[in-house]
Every structure is written in C-alpha cells, then in structure tokens.
N, C-alpha and C positions, 0 to 999 in steps of 0.2 A: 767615266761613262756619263752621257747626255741622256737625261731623263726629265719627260715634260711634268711639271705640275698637273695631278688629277684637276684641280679648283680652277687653276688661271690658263693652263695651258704654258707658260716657261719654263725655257729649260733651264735645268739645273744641275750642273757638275758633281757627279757622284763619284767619291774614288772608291776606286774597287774593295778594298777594306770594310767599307761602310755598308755594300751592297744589300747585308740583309739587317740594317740596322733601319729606325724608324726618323726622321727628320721634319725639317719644315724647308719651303720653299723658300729661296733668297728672297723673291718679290713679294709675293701676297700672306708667307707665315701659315699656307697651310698645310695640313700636315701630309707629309710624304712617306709613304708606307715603305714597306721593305719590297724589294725587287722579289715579285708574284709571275712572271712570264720568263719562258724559256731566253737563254741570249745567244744569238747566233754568234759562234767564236771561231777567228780568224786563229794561226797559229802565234800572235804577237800577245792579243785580247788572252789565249788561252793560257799561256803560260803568267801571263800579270793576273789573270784571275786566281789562277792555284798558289803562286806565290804568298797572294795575299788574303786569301781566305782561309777562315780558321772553322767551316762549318764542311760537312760531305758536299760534293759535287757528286751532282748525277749528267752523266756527256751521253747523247745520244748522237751516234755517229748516224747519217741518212743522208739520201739522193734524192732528187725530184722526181726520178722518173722509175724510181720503188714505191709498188704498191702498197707493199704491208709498211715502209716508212712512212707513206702518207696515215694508215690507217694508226699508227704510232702516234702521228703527232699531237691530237686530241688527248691522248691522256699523257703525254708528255705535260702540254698546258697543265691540265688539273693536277698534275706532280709540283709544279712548279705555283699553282695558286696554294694548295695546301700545305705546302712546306716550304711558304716564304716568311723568311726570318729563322727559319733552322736550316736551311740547304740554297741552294744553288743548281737552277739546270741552264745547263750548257748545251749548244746543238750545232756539232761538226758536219759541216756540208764535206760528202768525203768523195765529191767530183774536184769541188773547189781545193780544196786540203787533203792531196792524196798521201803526202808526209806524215802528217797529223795523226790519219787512219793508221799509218804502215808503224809508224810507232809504237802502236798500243795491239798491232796485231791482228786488226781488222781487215777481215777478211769476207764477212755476211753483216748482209746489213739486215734490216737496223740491229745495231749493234748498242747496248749500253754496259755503260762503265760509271762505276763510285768510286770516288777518289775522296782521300781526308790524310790532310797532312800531305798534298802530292804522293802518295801514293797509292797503288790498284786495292781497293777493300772487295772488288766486286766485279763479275764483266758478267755478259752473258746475248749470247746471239739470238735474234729473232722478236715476233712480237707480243709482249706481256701486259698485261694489265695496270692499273696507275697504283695501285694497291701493292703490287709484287715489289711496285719501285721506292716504295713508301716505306715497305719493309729494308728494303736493301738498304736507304737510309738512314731508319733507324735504327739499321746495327750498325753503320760507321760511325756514325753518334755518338753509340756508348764506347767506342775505342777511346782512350786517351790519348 
C-alpha cells in the first residue's frame, strides 16, 4: 500500500503486514504513523489485507447513494483514527464489490463486520455509533 509522508509529502510503500506498525519515511526519516483512516478495499486489497493482519478488521460494507452509509462514514473515520495501531478499517463499496458483499451475507447496508484471524467475530446491519465499533474491537482483540 502507497502512503504519503505526513512531513514531506512521499510516498512510501507500505506492506500490508506493517499497516498498523509506526515507521519512518524512506526520504526525509520522518515518522510515519500507523494507518489512522479507513481503506477502501477492492476484493484483491481485501483478501491480502486479512491474510496478513494480525489485529481485528472492522469492514464497513456501503453505497454512495445510502443515506444512513453516508451518515456512517464519519464515525467510521473516528473508529479508524482511534484504534490505529490496534485494528484496521476497511470499506467495501458493495455497488462496486457485489461478490464481496454476497459473501459475508450482506444484504442491508451499511453493514459492519469484525474479523481477526480472517474470521466473522462480529456483523451487524444498520447505523451504530464509533463507540459500539470500538467495542466490537475490543472484544476481537482479546480472542487469541
């Protein structure tokens, strides 16, 4: 994954593995935080992300042209700023990825799912607060 330097602005090849570990910039050394924003995931990005992560995924399945998705995606962010370096959010555009959705069973959107260890710790349809998701993370967490 391409991610710019906060400081210089270069990008920087991240592999997935590393996503919620803290680094430094190839070119300027400075430091590069752990992935804080949701990442929009293709069916290819999705499956190389769950492979190689070892923290919960939170996947919020949404459409552009859902309401309550839109109104989701705000505290989707703040899920994803507050529990970077312990988790991962993912975000299944499910017009683009109708596969994707049909797999995991979605059927109403917005739709979220916890995963640890590639597998379901968690789903639940409709729209919930950043706190509700926070919990749902930190019980995949304590799973071994």
């Amino acid at each position: 994954m391409i991610r710019a330097c906060p400081a210089c602005g270069k990008a920087n090849r991240i592999p997935f593995r590393h996503l919620t570990d803290s680094g430094r910039c190839g070119a300027c050394k400075a430091a590069l935080p752990p992935q804080d924003a949701p990442i929009d995931a293709d069916p290819d990005t999705f499956a190389a992300i769950v492979a190689a992560t070892h923290v919960p995924i939170l996947v919020d399945f949404w459409a552009g042209w859902c309401a309550p998705c839109k109104a989701a995606a705000p505290e989707v962010k703040k899920v994803a700023a507050q529990a970077a370096g312990r988790a991962l959010v993912l975000k299944v555009d499910t017009d683009a990825h109708p596969a994707l959705a049909s797999r995991f069973g979605v059927s109403g959107i917005p739709n979220f799912l916890v995963l640890r260890h590639g597998r379901i710790v968690s789903q639940q349809a409709g729209l919930v607060p950043a706190a509700q998701m926070l919990r749902w993370i930190e019980a995949a967490a304590a799973i071994p």
